[in-house]
N, C-alpha and C positions, 0 to 999 in steps of 0.2 A: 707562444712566447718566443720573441727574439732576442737575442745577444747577439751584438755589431760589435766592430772596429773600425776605426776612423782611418781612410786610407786613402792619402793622395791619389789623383787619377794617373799620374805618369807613372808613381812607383807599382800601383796597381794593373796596368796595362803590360809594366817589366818584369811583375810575377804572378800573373794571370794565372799560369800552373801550378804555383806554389800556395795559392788564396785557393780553388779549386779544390786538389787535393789534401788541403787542412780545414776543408770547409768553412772557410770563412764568410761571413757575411760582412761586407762592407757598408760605411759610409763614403761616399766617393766625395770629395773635397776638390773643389774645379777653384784655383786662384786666378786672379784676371789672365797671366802668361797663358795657363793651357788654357784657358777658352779663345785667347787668340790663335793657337795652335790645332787645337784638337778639330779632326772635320767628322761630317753626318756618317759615311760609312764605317769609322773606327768604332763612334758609338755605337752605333747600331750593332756592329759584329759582338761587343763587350756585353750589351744588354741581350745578345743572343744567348752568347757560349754561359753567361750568369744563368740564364733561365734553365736552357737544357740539363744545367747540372743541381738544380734546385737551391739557387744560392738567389737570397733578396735581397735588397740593398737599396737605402737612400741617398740622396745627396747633402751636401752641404754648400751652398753659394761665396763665392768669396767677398769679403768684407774691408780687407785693408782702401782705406782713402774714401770709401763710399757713404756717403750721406741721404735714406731713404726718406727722411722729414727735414733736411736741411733748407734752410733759405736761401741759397745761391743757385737760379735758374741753368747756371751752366755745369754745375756739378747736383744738380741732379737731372739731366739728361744725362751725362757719364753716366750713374748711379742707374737709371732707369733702362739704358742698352746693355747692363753688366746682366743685371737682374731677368731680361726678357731675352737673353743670350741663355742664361741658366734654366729657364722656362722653354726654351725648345728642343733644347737637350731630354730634357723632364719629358716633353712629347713624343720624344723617340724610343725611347723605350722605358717611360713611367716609373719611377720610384715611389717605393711608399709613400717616402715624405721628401719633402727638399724642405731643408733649415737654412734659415736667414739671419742675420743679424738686425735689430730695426737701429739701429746706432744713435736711442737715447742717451745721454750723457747731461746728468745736471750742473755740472759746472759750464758745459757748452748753452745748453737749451733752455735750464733750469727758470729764467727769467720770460722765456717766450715759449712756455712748456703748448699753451695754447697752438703758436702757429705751427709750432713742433707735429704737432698733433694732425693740423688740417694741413699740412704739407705732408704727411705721414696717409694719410689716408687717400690722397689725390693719390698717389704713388699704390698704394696694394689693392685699392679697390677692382681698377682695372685687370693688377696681376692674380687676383683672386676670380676675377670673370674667366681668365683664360684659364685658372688652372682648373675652376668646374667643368670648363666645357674639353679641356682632356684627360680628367680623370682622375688629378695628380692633388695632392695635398701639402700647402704650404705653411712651415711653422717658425713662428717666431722664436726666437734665443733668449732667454737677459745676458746680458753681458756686465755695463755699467748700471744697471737701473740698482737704487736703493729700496724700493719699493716695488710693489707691481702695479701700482696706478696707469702709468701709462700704457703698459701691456693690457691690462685689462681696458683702459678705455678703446683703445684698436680694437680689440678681438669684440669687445659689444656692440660695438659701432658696427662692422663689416660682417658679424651675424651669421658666419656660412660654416658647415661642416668642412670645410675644405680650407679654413683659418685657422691654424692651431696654434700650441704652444709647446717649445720646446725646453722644458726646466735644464740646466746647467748648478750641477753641483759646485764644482769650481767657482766660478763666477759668484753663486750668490755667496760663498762663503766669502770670498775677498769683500764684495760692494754690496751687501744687503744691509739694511739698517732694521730691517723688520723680520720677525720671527718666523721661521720655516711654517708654522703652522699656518701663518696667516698667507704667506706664498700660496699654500695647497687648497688652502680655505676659498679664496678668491681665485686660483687658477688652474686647481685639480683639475676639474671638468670639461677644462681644452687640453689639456696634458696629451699629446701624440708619442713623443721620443723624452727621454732623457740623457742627457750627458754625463757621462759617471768617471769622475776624477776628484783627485784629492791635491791638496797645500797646505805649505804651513800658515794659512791666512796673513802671506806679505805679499806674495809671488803666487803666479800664476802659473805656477813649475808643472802639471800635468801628472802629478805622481799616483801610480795602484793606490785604490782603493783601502782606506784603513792604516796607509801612509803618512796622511797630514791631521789635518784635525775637524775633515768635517762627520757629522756624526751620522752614518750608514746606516747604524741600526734605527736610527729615529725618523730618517726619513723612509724606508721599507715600513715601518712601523705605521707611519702614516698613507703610504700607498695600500697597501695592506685593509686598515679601517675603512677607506675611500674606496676601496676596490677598484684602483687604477692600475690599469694592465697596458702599459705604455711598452714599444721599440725601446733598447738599452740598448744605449753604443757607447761603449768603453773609449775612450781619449786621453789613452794614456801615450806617452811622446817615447818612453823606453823601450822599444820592442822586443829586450830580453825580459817585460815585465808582463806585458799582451797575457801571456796563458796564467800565469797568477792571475792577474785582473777577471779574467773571465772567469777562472773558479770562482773568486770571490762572488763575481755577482751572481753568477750560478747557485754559489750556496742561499744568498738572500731570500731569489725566485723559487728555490725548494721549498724555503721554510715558509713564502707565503701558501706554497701551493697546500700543505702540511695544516695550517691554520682553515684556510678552503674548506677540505675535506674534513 
């Protein structure tokens, strides 16, 4: 069982020894800036000194401006060099997971959810070849989706162990129109990572867990029956709230283990 924090790459690079030392496990968070910055040996040094000291960690690709199912040819070449920038990073020294955004939006796409869909798939098919053949596994996020339709028709469509899905508590509490059960019902069984944050379902505030109003107990509850033993990466934005948050989730993953046995 893993408990992560979500952690910029530059801030994580400036307290290497302090992430080390408090054993953290990151998610490393690369926005277009540092991947224009960041070079192959820095990585490489970071996925070293992570290893040596038993610390694992995935990534998070950045998403502002990016379009992976959009219809405009020139923004999604942008989109498709952010993405396969993010993927050679991944090669160099492997993350769990790397999580993506697929950036459905139905007030954007909602009418032309179809080519949404087949411009969606031109786009990950390939990056799911590349990440089979180095080993790395790539997952999707909801963000805006109301449902999980379109998740779910990606992830059937492209069919590989190396396709997954990353549930966002945040997220589906702001924009889900459909019941958490049926989220897990239809997309338990790609489930790789979770994102574990809480709001007051207006805002996307990022608050500890048991803060806002999404209901923790109910989705452990459901993890739990499914016996889905996903990566937890906490995304909380407070850094004086970080170690609360991880008790929290710590205490959930007790009480499934407790149930378990």
């Amino acid at each position: 069982m893993i408990i992560q924090n979500a952690v910029p790459y530059e801030i994580l690079l400036e307290r290497l020894d302090e992430v080390i030392k408090r054993g953290i496990h990151p998610e490393i968070y690369f926005n277009a800036h540092t991947l224009d910055r960041c070079r192959d040996e820095d990585i490489l040094h970071l996925g070293e000194t992570l290893e040596k000291h038993g610390i694992s960690f995935t990534f998070h690709a950045p998403f502002m401006d990016l379009a992976p199912g959009g219809l405009d040819s020139k923004i999604k070449r942008a989109t498709r060099e952010r993405l396969e920038q993010v993927l050679h990073l991944a090669a160099l020294i492997k993350p769990k997971v790397a999580v993506f955004h697929p950036g459905y939006d139905r007030w954007r796409y909602g009418e032309v959810q179809d080519l949404w869909i087949k411009g969606s798939l031109e786009m990950w098919i390939p990056l799911v070849k590349e990440a089979e053949k180095i080993g790395v596994t790539l997952a999707l996020e909801n963000v805006f989706e109301e449902d999980p339709e379109t998740l779910q028709r990606l992830l059937e469509e492209i069919n590989s162990v190396r396709f997954r899905f990353c549930f966002d508590t945040g997220h589906w509490l702001l924009f889900s129109k459909k019941e958490l059960e049926e989220w897990m019902e239809r997309l338990g069984s790609w489930i790789s990572e979770i994102h574990i944050h809480d709001n007051n379902g207006e805002k996307d505030q990022h608050l500890p867990p048991g803060d806002g109003k999404f209901d923790f107990q109910r989705l452990f509850h459901i993890l739990w029956a499914q016996k889905i033993t996903p990566i937890y990466t906490v995304e909380v934005h407070q850094e004086s709230e970080l170690l609360r948050s991880l008790e929290t989730v710590k205490h959930y993953v007790e009480d499934f283990k407790k149930v378990e046995r």
